[in-house]
N, C-alpha and C positions, 0 to 999 in steps of 0.2 A: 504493500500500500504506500510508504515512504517513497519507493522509487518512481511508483504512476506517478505521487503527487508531485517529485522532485522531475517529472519528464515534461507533464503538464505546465508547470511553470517556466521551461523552459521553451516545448513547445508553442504555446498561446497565440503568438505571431502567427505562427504561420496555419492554426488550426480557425483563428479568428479571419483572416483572409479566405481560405475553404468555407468557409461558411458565410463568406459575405457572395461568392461567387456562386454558390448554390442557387444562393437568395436569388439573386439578378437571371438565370436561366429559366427560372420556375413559371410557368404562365400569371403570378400574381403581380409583377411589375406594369405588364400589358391589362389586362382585367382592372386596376388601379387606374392606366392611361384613358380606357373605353370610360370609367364612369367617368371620370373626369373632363374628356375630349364631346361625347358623342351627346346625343339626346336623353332624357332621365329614362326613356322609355326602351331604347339601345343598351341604356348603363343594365335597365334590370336583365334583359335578357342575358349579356354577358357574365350571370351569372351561373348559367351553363354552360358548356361547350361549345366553341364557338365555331359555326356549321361553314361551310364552303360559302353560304351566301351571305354573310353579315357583310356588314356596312364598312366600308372599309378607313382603316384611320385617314386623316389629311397627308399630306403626302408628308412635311414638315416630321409630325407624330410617328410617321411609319420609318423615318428613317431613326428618330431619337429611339424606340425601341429598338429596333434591329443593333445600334450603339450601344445597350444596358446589356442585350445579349451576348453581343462580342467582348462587354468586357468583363461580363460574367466568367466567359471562358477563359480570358487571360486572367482574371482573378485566382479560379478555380490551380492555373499551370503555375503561378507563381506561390502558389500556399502549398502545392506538391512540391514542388523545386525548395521551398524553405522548410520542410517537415526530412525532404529526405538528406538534405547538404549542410543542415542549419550547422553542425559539428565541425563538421570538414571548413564550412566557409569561416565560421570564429576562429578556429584552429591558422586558417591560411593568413586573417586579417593580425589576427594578435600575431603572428608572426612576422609581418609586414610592420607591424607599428613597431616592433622591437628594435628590427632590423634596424628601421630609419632615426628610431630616436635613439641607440646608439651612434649611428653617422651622424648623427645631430652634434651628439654628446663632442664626437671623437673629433669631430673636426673634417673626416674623412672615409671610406671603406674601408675597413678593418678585415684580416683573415677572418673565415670560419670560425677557427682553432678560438680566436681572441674572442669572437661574439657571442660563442657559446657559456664560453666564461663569465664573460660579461652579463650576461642573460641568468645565470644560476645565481651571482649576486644579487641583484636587479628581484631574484623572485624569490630571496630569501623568507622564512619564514620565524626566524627566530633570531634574538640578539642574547648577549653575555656580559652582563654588567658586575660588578665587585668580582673581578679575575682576580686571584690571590696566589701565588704558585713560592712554595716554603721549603727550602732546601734544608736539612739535619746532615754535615759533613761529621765525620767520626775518623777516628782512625782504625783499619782493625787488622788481621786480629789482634785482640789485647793482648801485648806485652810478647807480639811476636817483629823480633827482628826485622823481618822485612814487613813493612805493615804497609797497605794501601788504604784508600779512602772509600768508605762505604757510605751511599748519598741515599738519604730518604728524602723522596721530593712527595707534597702533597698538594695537590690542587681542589681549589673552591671557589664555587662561581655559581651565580644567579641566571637560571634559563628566563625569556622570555616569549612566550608565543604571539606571534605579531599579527596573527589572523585572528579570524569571526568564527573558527570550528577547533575542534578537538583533533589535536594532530599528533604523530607519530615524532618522537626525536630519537635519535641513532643514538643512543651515550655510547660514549668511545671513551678507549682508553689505551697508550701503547709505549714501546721501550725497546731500544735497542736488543736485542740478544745478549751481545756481549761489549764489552768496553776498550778490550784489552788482551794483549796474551798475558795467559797466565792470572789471569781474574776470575773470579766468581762468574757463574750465570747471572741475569740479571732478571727481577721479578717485578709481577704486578701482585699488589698487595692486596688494592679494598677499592670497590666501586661503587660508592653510596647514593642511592636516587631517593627519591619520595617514597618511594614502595617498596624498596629492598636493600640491604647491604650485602654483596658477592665478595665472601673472601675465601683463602685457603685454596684445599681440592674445589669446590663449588669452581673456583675463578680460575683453577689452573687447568680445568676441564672446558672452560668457554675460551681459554686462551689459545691462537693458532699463530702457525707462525707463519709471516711475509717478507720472504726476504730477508732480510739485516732485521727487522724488528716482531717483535712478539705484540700481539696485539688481540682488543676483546672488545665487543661492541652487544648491548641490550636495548631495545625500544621500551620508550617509557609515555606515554598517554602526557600530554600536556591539553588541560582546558582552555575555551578558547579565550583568550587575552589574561593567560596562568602564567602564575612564576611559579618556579623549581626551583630548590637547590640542589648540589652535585656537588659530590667527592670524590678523589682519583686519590690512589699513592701509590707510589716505586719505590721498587729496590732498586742502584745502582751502583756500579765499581770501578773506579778511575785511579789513574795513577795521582803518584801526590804532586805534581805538575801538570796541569792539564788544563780541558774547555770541555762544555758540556753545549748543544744545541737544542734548542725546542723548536719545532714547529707546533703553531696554531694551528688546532681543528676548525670544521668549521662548528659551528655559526661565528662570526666574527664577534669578538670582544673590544667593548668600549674600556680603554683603560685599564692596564695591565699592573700587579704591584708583586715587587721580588725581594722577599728576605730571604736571609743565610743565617743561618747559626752554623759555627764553626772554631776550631779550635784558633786561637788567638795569634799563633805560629801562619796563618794562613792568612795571603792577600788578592780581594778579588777585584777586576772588574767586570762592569758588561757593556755590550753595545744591541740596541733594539733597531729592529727592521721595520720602524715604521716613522710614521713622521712626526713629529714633536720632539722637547727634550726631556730627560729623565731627572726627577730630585733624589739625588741621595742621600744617604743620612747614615751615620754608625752608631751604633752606642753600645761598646765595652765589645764582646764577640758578636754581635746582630750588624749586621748587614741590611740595609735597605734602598729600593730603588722604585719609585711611584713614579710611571709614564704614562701620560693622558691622553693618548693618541688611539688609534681604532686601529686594529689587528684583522683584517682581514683573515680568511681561511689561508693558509699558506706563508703566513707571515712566521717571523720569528724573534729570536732571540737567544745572545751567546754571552755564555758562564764564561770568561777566563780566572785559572788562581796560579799562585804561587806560593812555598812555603819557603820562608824568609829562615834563615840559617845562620 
């Protein structure tokens, strides 16, 4: 019943033209012209069938109907033509308007490759606001000679659903393999949504692996103009000189903020992939870096340190 009603409302156009074209074919347009045109005495018989000898309209009258009738028919072909294309024809137009107000945007025709991207932004459905992403440097193992750095990162951030319906969000989560010869694997810990926290076996069972990175993705129901909040955390294992890279997922995040705790031996910087500039701040071994600039899907950001000797 949902989908008639949802076909219906779409339909309407073109079933409300069908039905105006019926109207205009039907002999009641003509019978309408006769009482109106002819004598009152003409109008009543015309309410029969009207016989090979009746009286014939003025010539004027006789062509305006034969006009209701033909446009009847074209009524009729154009309410067919929109019931059967109306899909296809949205589909072609929205596709044209895309096209062009990108070249608007661009300045110019863009590759394919570029418009399609451009176009997946363009029809985002969700944004990320309070991005929080929290590094815990350690050294380990404890009180073994050769020790490396084991990095718990944790991320937190606010979904937001930008439409009028109930939609589906991909939470993602993922991480190199490995760091290093001679390191640790490297692990996803805990994936926290509104409706469930995925850790341990539960996580290492959704966990597959891509390439260079290990990686988990669950759909989570967002209402329609709904926040969420989201949790992510890693395991990761770096030498004790080194850089750490993040790429952004998508939905893009407004405004990104990076603390470090770490042992006090350790110096960091970073540099962010997008456009603004970052305020840092120290206090004792905490690390901070607030950058107010919007993170696009594919955007990033780089950990460099040093331990100072």
């Amino acid at each position: 019943m949902h989908k008639l009603w949802k076909w219906c409302q779409a339909a309407w156009p073109g079933l409300l033209i069908l039905a105006i074209g019926f109207a205009l074919i039907s002999p009641y347009p003509e019978l309408s012209i006769r009482r109106l045109v002819l004598s009152p005495t003409a109008a009543t018989e015309t309410r029969k069938p009207i016989p090979e000898t009746e009286p014939a309209l003025p010539p004027g009258w006789s062509r305006f109907v034969t006009l209701i009738d033909k446009f009847g028919e074209a009524m009729i072909i154009a309410g067919s033509l929109a019931l059967a294309f109306e899909r296809r024809a949205r589909k072609v137009v929205l596709e044209e308007i895309s096209r062009d107000a990108i070249n608007v945007m661009v300045g110019w025709k863009v590759p394919a490759e570029v418009e399609e991207t451009a176009k997946d932004i363009l029809h985002l459905k969700f944004e990320r606001r309070g991005f929080v992403q929290h590094y815990e440097f350690r050294l380990a193992p404890v009180g073994s000679p050769r020790q490396h750095l084991a990095v718990t990162s944790t991320t937190e951030y606010e979904l937001t659903n930008l439409t009028n319906a109930r939609s589906f969000f991909d939470f993602k989560s993922s991480i190199e393999s490995s760091t290093g010869k001679g390191l640790p694997e490297n692990r996803l810990l805990l994936m926290q949504s509104p409706d469930v926290a995925i850790i341990g076996d539960e996580l290492d069972a959704r966990t597959t692996v891509d390439g260079p990175y290990k990686r988990a993705v669950t759909s989570v129901w967002i209402p329609p103009k709904g926040h969420a909040r989201f949790v992510t955390r890693r395991l990761a294992h770096y030498d004790r000189n080194g850089s750490l890279v993040l790429d952004i997922l998508e939905p893009p995040a407004i405004g990104v903020k990076v603390t470090i705790e770490a042992p006090e031996a350790f110096q960091f910087r970073i540099s962010f992939g997008a456009n603004g500039e970052a305020k840092p701040s120290r206090k004792g071994t905490r690390w901070e870096w607030e950058h107010p600039g919007v993170f696009l899907p594919g955007s990033h950001y780089r950990v460099q340190w040093e331990e100072q000797t």
